[in-house]
MARBA-3410 file (N, C-alpha, C, O; in Angstrom, 1 decimal):
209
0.8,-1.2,0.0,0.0,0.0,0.0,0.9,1.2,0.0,1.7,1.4,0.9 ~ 0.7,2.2,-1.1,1.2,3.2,-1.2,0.8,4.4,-0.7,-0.4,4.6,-0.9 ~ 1.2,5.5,0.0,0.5,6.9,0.7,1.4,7.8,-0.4,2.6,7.9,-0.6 ~ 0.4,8.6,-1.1,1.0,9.7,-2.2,0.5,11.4,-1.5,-0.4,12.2,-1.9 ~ 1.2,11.6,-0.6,1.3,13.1,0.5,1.3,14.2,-0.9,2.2,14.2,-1.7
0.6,14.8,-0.7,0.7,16.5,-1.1,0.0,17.4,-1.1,-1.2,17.0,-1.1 ~ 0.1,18.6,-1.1,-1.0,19.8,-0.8,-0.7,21.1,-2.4,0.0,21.2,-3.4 ~ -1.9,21.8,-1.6,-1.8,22.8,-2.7,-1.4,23.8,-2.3,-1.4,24.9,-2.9 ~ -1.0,23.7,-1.1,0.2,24.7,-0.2,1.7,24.3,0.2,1.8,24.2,1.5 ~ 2.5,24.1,-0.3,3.6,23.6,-0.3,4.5,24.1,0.9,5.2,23.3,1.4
4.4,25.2,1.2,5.2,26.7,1.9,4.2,26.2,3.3,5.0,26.0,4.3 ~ 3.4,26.0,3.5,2.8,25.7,4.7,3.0,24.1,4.9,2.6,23.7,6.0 ~ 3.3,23.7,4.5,4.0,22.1,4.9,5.5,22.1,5.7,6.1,21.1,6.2 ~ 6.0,23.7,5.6,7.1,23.6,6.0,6.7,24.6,7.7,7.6,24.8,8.4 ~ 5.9,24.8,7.9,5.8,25.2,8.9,5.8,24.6,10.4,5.3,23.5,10.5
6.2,25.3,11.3,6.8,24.4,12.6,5.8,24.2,13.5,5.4,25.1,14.1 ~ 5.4,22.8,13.9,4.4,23.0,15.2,5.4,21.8,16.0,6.0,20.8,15.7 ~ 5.3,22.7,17.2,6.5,21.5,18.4,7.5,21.5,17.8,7.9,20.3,18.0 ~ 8.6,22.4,16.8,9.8,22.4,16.9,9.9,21.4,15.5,11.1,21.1,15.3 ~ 9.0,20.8,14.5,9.1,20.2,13.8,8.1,20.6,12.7,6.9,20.9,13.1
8.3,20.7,11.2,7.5,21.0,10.3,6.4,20.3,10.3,6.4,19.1,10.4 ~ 5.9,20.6,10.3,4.5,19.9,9.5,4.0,18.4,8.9,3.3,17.5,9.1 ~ 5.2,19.2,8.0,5.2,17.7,6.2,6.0,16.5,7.6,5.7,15.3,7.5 ~ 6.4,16.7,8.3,7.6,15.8,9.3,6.7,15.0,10.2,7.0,13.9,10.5 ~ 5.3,15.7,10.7,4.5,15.0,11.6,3.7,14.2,10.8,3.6,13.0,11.3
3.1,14.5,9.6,2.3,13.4,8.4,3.3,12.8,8.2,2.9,11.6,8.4 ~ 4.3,12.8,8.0,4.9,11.6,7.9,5.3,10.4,8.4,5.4,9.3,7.9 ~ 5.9,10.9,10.0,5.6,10.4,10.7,4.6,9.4,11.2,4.9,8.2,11.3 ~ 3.4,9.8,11.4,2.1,9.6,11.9,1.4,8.3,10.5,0.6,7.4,10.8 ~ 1.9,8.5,9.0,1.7,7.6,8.5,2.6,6.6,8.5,2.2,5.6,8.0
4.0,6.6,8.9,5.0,5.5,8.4,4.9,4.4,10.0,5.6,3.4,10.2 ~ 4.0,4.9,10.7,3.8,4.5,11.9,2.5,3.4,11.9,1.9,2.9,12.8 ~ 2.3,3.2,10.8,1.1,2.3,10.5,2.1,1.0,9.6,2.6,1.4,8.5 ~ 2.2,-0.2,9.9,3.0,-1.2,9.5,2.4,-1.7,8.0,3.0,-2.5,7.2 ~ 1.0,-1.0,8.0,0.7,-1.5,6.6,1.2,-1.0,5.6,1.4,-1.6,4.6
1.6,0.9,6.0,2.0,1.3,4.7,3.1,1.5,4.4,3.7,2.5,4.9 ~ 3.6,0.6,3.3,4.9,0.4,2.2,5.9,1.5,1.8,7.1,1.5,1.8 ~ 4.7,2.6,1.5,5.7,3.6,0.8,4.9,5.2,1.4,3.8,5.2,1.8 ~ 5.6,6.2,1.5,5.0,7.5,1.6,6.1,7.9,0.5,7.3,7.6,0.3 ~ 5.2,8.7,-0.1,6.0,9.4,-1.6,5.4,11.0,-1.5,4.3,11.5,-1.8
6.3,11.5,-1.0,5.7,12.6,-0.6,6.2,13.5,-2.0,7.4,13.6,-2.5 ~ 4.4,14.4,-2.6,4.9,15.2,-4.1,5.0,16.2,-3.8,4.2,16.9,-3.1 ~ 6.4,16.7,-4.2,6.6,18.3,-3.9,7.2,18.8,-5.4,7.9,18.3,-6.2 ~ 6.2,20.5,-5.3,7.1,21.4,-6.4,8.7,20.8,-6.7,9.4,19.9,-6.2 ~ 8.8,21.6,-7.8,10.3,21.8,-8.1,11.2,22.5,-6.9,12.3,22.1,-6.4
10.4,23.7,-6.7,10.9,24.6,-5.6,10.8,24.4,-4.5,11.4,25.2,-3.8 ~ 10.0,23.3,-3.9,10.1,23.0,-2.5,10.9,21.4,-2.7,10.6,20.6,-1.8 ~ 11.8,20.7,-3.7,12.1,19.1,-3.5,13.0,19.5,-2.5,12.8,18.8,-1.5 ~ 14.1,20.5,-2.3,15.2,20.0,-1.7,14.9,21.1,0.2,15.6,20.8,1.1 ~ 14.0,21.7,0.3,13.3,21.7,1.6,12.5,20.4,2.0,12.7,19.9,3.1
11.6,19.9,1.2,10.9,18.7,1.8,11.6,17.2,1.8,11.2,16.1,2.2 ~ 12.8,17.5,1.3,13.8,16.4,1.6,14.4,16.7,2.9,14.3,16.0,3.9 ~ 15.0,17.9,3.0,15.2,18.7,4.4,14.8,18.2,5.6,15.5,17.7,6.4 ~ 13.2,18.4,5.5,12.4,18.4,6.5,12.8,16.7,7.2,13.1,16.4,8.4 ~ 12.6,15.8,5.8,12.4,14.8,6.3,13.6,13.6,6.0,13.4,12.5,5.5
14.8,14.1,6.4,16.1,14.0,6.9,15.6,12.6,8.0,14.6,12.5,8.7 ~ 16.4,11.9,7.9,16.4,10.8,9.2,15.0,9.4,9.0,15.0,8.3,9.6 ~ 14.2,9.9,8.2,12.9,8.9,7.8,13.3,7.9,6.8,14.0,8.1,5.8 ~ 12.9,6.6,7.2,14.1,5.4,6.4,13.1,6.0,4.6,12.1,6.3,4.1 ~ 14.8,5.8,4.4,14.8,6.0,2.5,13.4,4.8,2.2,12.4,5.0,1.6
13.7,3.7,2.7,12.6,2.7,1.8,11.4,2.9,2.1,10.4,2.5,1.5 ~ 11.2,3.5,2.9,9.5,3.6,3.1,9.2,4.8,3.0,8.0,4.9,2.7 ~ 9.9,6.2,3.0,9.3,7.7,2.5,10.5,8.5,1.7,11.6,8.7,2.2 ~ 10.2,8.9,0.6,10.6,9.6,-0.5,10.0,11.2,-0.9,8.9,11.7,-0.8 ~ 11.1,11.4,-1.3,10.0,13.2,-1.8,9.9,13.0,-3.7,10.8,12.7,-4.4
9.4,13.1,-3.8,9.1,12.6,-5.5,8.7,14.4,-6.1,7.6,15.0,-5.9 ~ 9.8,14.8,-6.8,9.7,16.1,-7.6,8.5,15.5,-8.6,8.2,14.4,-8.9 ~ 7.7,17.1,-8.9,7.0,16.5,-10.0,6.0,18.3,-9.9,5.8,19.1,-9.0 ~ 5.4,18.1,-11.5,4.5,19.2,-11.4,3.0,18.7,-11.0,2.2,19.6,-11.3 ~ 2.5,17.7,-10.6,1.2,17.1,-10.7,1.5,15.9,-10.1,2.7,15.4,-10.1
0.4,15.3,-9.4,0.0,14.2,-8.7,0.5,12.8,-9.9,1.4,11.9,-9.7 ~ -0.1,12.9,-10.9,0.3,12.1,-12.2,1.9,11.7,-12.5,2.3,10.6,-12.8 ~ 2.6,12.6,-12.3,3.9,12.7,-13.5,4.9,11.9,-11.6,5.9,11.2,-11.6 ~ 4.5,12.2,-10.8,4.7,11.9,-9.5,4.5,10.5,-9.3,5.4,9.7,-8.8 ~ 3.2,10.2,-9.7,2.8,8.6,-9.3,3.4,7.5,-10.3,3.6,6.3,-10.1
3.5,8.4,-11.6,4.7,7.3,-12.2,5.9,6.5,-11.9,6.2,5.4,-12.3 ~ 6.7,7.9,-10.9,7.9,7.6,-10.6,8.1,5.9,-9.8,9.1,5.2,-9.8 ~ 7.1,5.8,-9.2,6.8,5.0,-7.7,5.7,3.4,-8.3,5.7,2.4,-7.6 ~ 5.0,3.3,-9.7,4.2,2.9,-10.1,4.6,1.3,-10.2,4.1,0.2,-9.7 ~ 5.6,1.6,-10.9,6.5,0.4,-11.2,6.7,-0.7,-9.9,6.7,-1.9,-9.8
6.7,0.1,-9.0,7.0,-0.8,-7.5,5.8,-1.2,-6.9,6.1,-1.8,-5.9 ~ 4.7,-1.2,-7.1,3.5,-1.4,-6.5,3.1,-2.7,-7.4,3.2,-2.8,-8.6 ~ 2.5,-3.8,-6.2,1.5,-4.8,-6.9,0.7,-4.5,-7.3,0.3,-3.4,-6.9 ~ -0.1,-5.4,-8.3,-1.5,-5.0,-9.0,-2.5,-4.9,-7.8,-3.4,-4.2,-8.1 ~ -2.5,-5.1,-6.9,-3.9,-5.4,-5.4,-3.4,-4.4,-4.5,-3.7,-4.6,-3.3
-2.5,-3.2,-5.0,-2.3,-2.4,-4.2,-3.3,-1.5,-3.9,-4.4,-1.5,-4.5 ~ -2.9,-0.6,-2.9,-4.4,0.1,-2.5,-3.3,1.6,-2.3,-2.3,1.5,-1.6 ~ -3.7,2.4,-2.8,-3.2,4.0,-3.2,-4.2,5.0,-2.1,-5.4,4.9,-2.0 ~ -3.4,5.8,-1.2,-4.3,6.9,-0.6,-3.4,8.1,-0.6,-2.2,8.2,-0.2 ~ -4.2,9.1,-1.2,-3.9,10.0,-1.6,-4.1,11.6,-0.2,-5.2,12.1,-0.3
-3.5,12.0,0.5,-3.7,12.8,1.8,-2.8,14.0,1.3,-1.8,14.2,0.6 ~ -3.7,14.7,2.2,-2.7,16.4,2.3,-1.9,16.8,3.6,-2.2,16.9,4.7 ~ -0.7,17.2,2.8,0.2,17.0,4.0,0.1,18.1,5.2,0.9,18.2,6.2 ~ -0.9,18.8,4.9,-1.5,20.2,6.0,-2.4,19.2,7.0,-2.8,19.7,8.1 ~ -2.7,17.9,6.8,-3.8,17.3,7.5,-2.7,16.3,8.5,-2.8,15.1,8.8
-1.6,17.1,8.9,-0.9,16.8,9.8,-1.2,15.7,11.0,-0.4,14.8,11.4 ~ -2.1,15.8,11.3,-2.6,15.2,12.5,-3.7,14.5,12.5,-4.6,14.7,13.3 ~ -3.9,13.6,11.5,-5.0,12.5,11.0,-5.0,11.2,11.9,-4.3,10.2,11.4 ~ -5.7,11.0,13.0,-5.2,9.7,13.6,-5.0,8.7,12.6,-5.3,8.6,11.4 ~ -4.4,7.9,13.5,-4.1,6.4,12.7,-5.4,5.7,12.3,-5.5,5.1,11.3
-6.3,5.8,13.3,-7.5,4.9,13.5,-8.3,5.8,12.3,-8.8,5.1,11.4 ~ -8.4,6.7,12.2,-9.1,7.1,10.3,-8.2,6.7,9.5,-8.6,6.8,8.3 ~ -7.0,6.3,9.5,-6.4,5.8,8.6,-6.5,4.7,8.3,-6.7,4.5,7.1 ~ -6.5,3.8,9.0,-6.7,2.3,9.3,-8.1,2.1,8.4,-8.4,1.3,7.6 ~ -8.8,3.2,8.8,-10.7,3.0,8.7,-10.8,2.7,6.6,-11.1,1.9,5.8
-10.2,4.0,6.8,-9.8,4.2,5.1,-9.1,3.0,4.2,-9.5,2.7,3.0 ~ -8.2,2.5,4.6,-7.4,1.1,4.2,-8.6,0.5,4.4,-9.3,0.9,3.5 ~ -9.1,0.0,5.0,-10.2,-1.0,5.5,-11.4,-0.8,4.2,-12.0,-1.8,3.8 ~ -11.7,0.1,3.8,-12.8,0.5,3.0,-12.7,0.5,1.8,-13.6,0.3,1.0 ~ -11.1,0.8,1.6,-10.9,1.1,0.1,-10.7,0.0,-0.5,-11.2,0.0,-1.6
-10.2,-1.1,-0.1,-10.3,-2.5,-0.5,-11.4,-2.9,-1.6,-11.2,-3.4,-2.7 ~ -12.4,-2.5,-1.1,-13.8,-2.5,-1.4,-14.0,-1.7,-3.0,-14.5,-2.2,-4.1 ~ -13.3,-0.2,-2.8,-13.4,1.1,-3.7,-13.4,2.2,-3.1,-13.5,2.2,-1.8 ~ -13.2,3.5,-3.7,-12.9,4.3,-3.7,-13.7,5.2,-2.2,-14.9,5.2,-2.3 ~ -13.4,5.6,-1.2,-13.9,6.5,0.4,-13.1,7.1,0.1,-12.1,7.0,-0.6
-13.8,8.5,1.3,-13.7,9.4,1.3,-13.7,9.7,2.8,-14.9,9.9,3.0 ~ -13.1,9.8,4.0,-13.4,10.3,5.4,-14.0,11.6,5.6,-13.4,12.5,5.1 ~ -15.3,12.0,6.4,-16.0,12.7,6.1,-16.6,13.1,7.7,-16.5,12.2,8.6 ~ -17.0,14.2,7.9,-17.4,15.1,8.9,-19.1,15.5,8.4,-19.4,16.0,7.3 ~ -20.0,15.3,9.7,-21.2,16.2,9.1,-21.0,17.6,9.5,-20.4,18.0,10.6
-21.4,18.4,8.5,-21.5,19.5,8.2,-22.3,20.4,9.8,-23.4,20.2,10.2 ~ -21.4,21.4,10.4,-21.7,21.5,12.0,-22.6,22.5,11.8,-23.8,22.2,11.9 ~ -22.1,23.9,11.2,-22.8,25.3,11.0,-23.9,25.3,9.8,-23.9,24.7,8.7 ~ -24.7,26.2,10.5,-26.0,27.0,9.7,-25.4,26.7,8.2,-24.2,26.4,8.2 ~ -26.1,26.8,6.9,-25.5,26.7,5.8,-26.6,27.6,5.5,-27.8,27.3,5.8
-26.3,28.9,5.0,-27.6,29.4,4.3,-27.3,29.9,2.4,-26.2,30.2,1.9 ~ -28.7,30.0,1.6,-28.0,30.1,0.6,-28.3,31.6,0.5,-29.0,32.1,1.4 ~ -27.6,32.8,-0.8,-27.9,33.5,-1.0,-27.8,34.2,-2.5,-27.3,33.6,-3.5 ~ -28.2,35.6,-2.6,-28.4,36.0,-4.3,-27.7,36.5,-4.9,-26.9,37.0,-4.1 ~ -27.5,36.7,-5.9,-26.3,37.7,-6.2,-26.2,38.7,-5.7,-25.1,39.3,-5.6
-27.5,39.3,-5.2,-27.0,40.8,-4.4,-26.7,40.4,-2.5,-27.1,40.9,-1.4 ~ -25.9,39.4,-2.8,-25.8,38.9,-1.3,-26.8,38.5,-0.3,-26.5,38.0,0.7 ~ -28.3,38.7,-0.6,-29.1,38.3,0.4,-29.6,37.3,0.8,-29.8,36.6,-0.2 ~ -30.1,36.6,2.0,-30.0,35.6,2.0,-31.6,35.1,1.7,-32.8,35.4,2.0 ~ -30.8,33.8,0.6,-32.5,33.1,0.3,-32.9,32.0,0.9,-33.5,31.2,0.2
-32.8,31.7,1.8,-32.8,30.6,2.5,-31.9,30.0,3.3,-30.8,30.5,3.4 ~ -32.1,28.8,4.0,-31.8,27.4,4.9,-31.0,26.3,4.1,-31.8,25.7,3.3 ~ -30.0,26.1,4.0,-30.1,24.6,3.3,-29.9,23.7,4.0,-28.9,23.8,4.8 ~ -30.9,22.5,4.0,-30.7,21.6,4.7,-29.5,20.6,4.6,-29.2,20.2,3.5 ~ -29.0,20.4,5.8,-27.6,20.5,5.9,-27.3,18.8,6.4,-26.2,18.4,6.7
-28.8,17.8,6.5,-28.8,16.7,6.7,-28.1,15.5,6.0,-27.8,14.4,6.6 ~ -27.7,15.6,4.7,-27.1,14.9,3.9,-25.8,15.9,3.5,-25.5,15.5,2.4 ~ -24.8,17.0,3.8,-23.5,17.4,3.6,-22.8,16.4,4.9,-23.0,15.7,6.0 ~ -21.6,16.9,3.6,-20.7,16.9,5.3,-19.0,17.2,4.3,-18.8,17.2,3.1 ~ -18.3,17.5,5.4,-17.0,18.0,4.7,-15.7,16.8,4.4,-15.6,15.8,5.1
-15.1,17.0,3.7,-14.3,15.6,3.1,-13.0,16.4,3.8,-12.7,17.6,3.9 ~ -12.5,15.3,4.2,-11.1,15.1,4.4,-10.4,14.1,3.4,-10.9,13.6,2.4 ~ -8.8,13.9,4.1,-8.0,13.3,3.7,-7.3,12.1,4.2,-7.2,12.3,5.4 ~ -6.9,10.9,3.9,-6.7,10.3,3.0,-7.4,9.9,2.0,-8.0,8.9,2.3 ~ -7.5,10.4,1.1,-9.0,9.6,0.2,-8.5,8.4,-0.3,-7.4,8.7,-0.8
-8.8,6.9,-0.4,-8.4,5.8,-0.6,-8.9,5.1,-1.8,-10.0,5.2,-2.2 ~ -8.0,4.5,-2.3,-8.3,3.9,-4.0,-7.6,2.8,-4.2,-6.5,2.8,-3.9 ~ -8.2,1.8,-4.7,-7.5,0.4,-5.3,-7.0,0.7,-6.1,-7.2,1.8,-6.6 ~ -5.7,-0.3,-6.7,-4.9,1.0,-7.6,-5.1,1.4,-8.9,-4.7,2.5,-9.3 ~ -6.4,-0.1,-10.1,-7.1,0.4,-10.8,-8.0,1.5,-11.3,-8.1,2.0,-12.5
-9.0,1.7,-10.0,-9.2,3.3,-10.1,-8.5,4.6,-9.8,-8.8,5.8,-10.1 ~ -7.7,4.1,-9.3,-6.7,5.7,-9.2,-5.7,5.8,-9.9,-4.9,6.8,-9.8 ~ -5.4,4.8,-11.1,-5.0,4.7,-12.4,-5.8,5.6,-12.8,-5.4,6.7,-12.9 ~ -7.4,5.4,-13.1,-8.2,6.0,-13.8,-8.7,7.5,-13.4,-9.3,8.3,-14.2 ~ -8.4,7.7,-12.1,-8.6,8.5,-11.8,-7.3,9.7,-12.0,-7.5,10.9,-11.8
-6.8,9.5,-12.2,-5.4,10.4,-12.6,-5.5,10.8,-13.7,-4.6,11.6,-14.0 ~ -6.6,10.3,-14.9,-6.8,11.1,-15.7,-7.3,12.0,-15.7,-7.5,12.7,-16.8 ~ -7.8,12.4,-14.3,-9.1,13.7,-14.3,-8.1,14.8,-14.2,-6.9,14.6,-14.3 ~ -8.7,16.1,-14.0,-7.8,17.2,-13.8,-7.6,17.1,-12.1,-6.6,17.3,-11.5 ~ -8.5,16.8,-11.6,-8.6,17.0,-10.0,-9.2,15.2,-9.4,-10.3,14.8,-9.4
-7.9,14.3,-9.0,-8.2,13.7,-7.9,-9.0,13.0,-7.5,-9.5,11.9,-7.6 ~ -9.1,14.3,-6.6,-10.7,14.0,-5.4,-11.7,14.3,-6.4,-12.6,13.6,-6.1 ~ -11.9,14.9,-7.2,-13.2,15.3,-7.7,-13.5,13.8,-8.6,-14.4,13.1,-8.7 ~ -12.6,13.8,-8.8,-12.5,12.3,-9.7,-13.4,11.0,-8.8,-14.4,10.3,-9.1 ~ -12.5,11.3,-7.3,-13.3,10.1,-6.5,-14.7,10.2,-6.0,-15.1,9.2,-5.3
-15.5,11.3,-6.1,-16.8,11.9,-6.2,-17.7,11.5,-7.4,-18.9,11.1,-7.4 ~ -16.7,11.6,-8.4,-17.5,10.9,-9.7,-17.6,9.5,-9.6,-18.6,9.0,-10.2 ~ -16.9,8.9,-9.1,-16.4,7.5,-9.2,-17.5,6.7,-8.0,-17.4,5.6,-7.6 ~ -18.5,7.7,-7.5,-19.3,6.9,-6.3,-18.8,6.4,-5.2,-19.4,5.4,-4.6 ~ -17.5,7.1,-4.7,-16.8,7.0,-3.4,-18.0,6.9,-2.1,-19.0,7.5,-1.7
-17.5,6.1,-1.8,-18.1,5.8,0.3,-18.0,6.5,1.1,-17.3,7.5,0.9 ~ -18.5,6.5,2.1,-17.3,7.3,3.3,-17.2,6.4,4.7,-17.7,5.6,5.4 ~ -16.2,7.1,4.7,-15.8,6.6,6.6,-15.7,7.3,7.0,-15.1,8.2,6.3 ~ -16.1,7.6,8.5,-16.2,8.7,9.7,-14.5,9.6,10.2,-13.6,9.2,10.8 ~ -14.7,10.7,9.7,-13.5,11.5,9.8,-14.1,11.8,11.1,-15.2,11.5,11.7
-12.4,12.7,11.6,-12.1,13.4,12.8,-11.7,14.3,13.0,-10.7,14.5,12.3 ~ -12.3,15.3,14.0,-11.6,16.6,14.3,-10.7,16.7,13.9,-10.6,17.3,12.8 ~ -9.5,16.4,14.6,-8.0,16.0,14.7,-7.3,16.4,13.1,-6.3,17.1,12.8 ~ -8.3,15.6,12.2,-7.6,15.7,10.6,-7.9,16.9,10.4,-8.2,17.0,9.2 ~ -8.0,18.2,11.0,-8.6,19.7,10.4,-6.6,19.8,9.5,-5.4,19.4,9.6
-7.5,20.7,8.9,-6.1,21.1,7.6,-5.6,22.3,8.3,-6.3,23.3,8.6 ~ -4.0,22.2,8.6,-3.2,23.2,9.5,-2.8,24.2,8.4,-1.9,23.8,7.7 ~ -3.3,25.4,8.0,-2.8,26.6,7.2,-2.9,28.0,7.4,-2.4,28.9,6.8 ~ -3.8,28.2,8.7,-3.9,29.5,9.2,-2.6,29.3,10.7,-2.1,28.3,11.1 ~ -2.6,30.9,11.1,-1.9,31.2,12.3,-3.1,30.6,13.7,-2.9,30.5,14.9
-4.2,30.5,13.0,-4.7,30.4,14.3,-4.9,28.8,14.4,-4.9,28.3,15.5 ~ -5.1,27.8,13.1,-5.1,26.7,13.1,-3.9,26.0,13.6,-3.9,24.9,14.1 ~ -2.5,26.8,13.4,-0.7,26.7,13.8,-1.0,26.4,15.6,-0.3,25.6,16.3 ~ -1.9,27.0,16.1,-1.9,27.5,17.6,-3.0,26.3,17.9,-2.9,25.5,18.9 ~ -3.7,26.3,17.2,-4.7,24.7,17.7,-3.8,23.2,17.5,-4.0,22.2,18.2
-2.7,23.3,16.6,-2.2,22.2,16.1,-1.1,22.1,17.5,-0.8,21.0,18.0 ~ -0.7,22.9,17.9,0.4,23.3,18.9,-0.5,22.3,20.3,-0.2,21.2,20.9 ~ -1.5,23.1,20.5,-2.5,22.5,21.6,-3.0,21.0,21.4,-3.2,20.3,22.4 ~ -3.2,20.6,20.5,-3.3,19.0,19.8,-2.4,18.6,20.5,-2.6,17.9,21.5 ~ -0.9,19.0,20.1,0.6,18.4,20.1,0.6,18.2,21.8,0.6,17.1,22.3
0.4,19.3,22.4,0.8,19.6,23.5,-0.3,18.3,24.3,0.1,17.8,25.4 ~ -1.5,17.9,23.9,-2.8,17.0,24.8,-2.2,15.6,24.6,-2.5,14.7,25.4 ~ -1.4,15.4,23.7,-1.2,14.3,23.2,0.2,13.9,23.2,0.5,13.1,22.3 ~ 1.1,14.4,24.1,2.2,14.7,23.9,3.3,14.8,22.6,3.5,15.8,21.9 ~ 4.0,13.7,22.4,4.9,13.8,21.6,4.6,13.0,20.3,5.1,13.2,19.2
3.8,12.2,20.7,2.8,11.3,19.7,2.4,11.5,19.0,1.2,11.8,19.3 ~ 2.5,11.4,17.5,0.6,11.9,17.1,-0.3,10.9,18.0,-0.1,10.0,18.9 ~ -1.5,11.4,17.3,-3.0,11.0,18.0,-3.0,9.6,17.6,-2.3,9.2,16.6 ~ -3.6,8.9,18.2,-4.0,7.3,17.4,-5.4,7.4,17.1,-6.0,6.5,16.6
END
């Protein structure tokens, strides 16, 4: 099983919570699961030789930084090494602090096909008009917000790599879900840096399980 790490914020993967970047705790926190084989972490051109940096000391056979402009030209590098019954999960490396136990959940489901870990939708949703007013309630009983790892057998995320977007792909594709967690919120504000800090700090040196 392959884990393919990357975000659409590169510059915030390098940011420090507890004295350690970011991209360093996802990595961590996934190479800490015995199931998974490889972390191939995709970085810019411009961020390969900081996110190599970062993750200094992580055994070479199980996490790599794979240059590349796109998820695609990335997953090639690493393709060749995977069995046909492998299972591909694709995570953002801002979702730093994803327990293991949603990760596990996701391996567990993808088997199957394509999930998606997911949160019901907490706040008011209201809709409104072009001149900003509001037209209503939307019932908010069937949303909920998608997190990351999104999980794929490796046939469909062959096929899914032809899309322009991923996740959008695994939406088309009639993805499942399994029950996301607080914990996986995406670290990219100063004030989310200060919640990820307080995570660190409840849980000490650990990630979460």
């Amino acid at each position: 099983m392959t884990v393919a790490t990357r975000t659409t914020d590169p510059e915030s993967a390098l940011a420090v919570v507890n004295g350690e970047v970011l991209l360093a705790h996802t990595a961590r926190g996934l190479l800490g699961l015995p199931e998974i084989d490889l972390v191939a972490v995709v970085a810019p051109e411009r961020c390969a030789a900081s996110f190599s940096g970062a993750l200094t000391g992580f055994p070479a056979d199980r996490c790599r930084v794979v240059p590349g402009p796109a998820l695609r030209q990335a997953f090639a590098a690493v393709e060749p090494e995977l069995s046909p019954d492998a299972t591909v999960l694709v995570h953002d490396a801002l979702r730093a602090f994803t327990p293991q136990g949603t990760i596990r959940d996701v391996l567990g489901a993808a088997r199957a096909g394509v999930v998606v870990p997911v949160l019901p939708m907490a706040d008011t949703v209201k809709s409104t008009d072009r001149a900003r007013r509001i037209t209503g309630t939307v019932d908010r009983d069937g949303l909920r917000t998608a997190q990351t790892p999104v999980g794929f057998p490796l046939p469909q995320f062959r096929a899914a790599l032809a899309e322009d977007d991923v996740l959008d792909a695994a939406a088309r594709a009639g993805a499942t879900t399994v029950p996301g967690h607080h914990d996986a919120m995406r670290v990219a504000s100063a004030f989310e840096l200060t919640l990820a800090e307080a995570l660190v700090a409840l849980h000490g040196h650990e990630e979460p399980l």
